[in-house]
N, C-alpha and C positions, 0 to 999 in steps of 0.2 A: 501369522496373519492368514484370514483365511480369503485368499483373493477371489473363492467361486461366488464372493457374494457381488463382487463389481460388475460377474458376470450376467448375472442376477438382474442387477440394476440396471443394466443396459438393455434387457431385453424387455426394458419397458418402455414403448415408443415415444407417450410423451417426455419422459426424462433424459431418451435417448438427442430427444427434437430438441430442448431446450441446454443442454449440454454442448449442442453441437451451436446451434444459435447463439448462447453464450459466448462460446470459443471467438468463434468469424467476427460477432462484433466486437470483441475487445480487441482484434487486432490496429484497427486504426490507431486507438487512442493509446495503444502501447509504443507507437514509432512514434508518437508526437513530442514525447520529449527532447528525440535525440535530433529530428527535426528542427525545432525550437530553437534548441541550445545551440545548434549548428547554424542555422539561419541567422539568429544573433550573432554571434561572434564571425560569420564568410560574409552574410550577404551585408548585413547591417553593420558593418567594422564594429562592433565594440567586444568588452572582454567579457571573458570570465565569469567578472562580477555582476554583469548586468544578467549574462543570462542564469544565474543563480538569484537574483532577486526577482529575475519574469515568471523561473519556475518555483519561489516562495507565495511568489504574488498568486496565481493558478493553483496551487496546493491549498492556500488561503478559502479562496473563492471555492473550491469542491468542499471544505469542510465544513463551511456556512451554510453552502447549498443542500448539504446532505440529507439537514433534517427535514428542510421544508420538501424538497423532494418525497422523502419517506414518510411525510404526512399527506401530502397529497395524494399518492399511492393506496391510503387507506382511504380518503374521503372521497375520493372521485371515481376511484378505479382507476385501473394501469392506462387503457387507451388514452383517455381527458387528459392524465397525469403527465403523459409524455410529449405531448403538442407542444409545448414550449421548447423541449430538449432537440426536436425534429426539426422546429425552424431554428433555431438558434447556435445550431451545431454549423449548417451550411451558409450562415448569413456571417459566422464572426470570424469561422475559421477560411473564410473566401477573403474577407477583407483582412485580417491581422497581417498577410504576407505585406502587402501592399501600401503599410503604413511605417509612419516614423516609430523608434524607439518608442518617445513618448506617449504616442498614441497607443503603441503595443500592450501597453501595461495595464490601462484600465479595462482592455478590449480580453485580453486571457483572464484575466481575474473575473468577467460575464461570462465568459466563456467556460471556467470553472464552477460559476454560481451554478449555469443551466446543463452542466454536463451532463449527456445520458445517463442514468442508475442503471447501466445493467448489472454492474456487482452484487448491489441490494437486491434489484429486481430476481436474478438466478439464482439467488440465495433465499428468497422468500417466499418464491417457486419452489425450491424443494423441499422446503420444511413441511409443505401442504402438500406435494407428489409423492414421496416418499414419507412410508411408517416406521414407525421402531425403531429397531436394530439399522435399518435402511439409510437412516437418516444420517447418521455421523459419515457412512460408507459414502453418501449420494454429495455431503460437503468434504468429505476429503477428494473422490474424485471431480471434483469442482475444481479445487485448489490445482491439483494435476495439471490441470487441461489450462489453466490461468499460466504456470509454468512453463509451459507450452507456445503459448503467446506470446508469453514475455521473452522467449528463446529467440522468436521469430521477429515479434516487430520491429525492437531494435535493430535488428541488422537491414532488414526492410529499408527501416531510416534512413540508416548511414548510407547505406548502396543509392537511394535519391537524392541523399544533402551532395553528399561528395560528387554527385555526377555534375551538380550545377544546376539541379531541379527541386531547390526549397521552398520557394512559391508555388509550383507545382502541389509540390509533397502535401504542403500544410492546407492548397484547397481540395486537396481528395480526402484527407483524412476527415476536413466536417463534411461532406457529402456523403462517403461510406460512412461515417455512423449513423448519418441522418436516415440513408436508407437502411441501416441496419435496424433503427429506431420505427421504421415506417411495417419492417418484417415482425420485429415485435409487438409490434401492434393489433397487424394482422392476425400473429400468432395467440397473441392473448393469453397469455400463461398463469395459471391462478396464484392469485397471493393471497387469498384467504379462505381459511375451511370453516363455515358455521356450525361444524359439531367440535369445534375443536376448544379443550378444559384448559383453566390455566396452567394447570401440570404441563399439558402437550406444548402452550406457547413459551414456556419458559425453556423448557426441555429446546425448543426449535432456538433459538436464541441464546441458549451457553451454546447449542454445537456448533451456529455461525458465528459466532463469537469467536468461540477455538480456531475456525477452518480461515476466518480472516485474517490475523493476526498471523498463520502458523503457514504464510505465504514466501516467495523467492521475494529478493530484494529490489527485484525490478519495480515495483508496482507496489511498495512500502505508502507512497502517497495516498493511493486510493485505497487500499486498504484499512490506514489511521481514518482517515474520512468518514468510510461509508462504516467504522464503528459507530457513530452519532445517530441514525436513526435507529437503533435498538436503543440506545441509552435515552434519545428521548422521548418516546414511545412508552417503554415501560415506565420513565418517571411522569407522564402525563397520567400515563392508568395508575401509578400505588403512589401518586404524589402524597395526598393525602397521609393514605396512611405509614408513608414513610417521614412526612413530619412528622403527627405522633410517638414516631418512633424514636426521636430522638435528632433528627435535622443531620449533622456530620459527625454524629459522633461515628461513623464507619469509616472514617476518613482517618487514623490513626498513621504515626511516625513510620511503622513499616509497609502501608499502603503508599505513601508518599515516597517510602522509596523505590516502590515499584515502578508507579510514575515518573520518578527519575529514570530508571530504569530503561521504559518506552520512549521518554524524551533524547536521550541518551542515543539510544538505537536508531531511532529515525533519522536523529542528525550525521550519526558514522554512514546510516546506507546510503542519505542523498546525498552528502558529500562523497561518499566514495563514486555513484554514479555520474555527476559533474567530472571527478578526476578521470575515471577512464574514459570519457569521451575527448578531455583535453589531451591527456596524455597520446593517446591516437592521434587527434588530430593535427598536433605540434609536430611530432613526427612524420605527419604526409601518412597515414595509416587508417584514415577515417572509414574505407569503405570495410575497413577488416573489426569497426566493432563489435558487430554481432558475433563474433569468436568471441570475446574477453563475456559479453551475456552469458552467453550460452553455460561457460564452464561455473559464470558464478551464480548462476539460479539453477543449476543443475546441483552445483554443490548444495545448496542449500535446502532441493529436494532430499537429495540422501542425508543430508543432517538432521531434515525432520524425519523421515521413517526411523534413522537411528535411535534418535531421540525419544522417539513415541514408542521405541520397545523397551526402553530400560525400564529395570523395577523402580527405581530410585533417583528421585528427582535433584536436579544441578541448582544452586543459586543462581538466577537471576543474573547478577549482579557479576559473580565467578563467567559466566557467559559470555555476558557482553565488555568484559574486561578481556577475557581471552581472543573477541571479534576486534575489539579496538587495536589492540595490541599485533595483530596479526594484520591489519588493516596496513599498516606502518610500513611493511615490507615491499606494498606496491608502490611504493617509491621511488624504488631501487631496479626496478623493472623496466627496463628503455625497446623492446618490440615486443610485439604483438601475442607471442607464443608464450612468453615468458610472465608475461602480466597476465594471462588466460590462467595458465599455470599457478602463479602465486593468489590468483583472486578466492581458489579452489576453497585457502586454508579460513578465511576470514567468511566465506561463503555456507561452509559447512555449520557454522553457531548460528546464521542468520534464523532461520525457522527455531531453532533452542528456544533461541531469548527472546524472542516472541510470544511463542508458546508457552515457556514457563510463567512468563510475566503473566502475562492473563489467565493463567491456570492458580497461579497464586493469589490474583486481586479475587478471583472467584471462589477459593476457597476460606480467604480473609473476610471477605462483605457478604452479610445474612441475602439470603434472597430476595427479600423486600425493598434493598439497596442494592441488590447486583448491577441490573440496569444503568442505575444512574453511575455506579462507580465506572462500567466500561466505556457509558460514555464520557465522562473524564477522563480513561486511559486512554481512549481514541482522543481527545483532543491533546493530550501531553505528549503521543507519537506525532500526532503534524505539527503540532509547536516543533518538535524535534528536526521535522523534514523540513519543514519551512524554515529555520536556523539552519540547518547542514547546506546547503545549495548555496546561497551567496555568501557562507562563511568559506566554503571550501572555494568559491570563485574569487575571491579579493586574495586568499593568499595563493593562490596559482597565477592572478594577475602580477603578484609582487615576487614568487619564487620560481614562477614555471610550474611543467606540468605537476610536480612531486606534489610540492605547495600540498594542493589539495587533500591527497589521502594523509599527510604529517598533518594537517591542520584538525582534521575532523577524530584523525587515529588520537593524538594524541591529546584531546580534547574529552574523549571518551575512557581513555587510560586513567588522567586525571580525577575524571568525574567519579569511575569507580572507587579508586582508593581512598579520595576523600569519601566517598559514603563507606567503604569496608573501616577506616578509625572511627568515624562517629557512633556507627554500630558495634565496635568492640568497645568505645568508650560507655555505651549504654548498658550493653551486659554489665560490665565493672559496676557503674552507678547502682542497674540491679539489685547482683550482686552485692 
């Protein structure tokens, strides 16, 4: 790897500005889950399960939101486009503390619809600030610094849920994005080049493509999400001529099982993320979750730089049966050192099986269809996440902490093998 190009890319101020501005705002909305899921279950007595269904419900709501978001973004420009996210950040997450359960649910799920884009936004910022070769460099250090955040804000969380300041917590976190939203504004960071050929915009969009997908496991939710406004984008511009082309026939038995694949994946990370919060918190350990983060999206960096250097690409499938299966073993882990420890081993495929998966749906679907197939893959990762969270909350509510990571692990174990006979039953049929 030649890293004097990151050096490169830094010493260009706007990308150095927008990097940085990127970073600061995703911290709020990175402590908000653990916030959440902890204010659910201390301040609001209920389990588990509920705040696995608040956080499907708000997973929901980011994925529907994504596209209109990313349409707006083209048609109004960035400032107009974010006026709704800038009030709507400080008006829902100031009230959601302060209500019933039931009120909670439809209030995160608006809350979700109108979440700030800066994902998309930094990512389609640099497709237009950075050239060439620059550009995969300019989204993989993107990804880094996402890593970074997610290292951080959960622990962030946990050190305010556990002090006894969740209400607190959850009204700074829409305030700081809002003004993080209001900086952005100010800043104005281009999302669009008019010299730029479809060659260039496709090119911009498999590399964010790659760079979203091929993230730590923390932030698996908005990741699956903010794949939807490339998919829908592109199917709005070659709609047309991708009926002509044939309507689904791109959508073939091994793209489907890629899609499994993504589904698969999402559900082991957000139930594993539910599990270690519970797991801490059952124990009296909640202010130490930013340790068990840290080691498992660290791991998952060095799984992707691994990954990305071998010559010779892993199934899929082989992957994320190795993450599920490995997932299994935090079960068995009762403090805090030791689950950071074992999170290592199932942390290290996270980025793989991500990566492969969408490197594979890209290399299977003609380019005229790429588009719409990643946004199908992005929607069968948050189906995924959206299933993992209240599946891994109902059985930690009926087994304890463990519950959670046997639920999702061995849900994921299953899922692959039954797709490894189907697909050896198909060679045979071949054959």
């Amino acid at each position: 790897m030649n890293f004097a190009l990151y050096r490169e890319l830094l010493a260009i101020r706007p990308i150095r500005r927008l990097l940085l501005v990127g970073m600061i705002a995703r911290i709020p909305h990175s402590a908000a889950g653990v916030l959440l899921t902890l204010h659910i279950v201390l301040t609001l007595g209920q389990g588990y399960a509920a705040a696995g269904a608040a956080a499907a419900v708000m997973t929901i709501g980011i994925a529907l939101g994504a596209p209109w978001r990313g349409r707006r973004v083209d048609a109004v420009g960035l400032r107009t486009a974010l006026i709704p996210s800038v009030i709507s950040e400080t008006v829902i997450w100031s009230v959601v503390p302060h209500v019933s359960y039931q009120w909670l649910l439809p209030l995160v799920f608006v809350g979700g619809l109108l979440t700030l884009p800066i994902f998309s936004v930094v990512r389609q910022s640099l497709g237009v600030l950075a050239e060439g070769d620059q550009r995969r460099t300019a989204f993989a250090l993107d990804a880094i610094t996402t890593e970074m955040v997610f290292m951080i804000g959960p622990a962030a969380g946990a050190v305010v849920a556990t002090s006894g300041f969740t209400i607190a917590g959850l009204t700074v976190v829409g305030v700081a994005t809002s003004l993080a939203g209001l900086f952005l504004m100010w800043f104005n960071p281009p999302t669009r080049s008019s010299g730029q050929t479809l060659e260039c915009v496709e090119d911009e969009q498999h590399a964010a493509e790659v760079a979203v997908v091929s993230t730590a496991p923390a932030h698996v939710q908005e990741a699956a999400a903010e794949l939807a406004p490339a998919g829908a984008a592109s199917s709005a511009a070659q709609g047309l001529r991708g009926r002509l082309a044939g309507g689904f026939a791109w959508f073939t038995a091994t793209v489907a099982a890629l899609f499994a694949v993504a589904a698969g994946a999402g559900m082991v990370l957000s139930g594993t993320d539910v599990g270690i919060v519970a797991a801490l918190q059952t124990g009296g350990h909640q202010s130490e979750i930013g340790i068990v983060f840290v080691f498992w999206c660290a791991a998952s960096v060095v799984g992707g730089l691994i990954y990305g250097a071998m010559h010779r690409p892993i199934p899929p499938v082989i992957l994320l049966l190795g993450m599920a299966a490995l997932t299994l073993p935090m079960a068995f882990a009762h403090d805090t050192w030791t689950l950071a420890f074992v999170s290592v081993l199932p942390g290290l495929l996270c980025a793989p099986v991500l990566s492969a998966a969408s490197e594979k749906v890209a290399d299977l679907v003609s380019e005229e269809r790429r588009g719409e197939a990643m946004g199908w893959y992005g929607s069968a990762l948050t189906a995924g996440v959206a299933l993992g969270s209240p599946r891994a909350g109902i059985f930690i509510d009926i087994m304890g902490p463990s519950g959670g990571f046997v639920s999702v692990g061995a849900a994921g174990v299953v899922l692959c093998l039954v797709g490894l006979v189907l697909q050896q039953r198909r060679r045979k049929a071949v054959a």
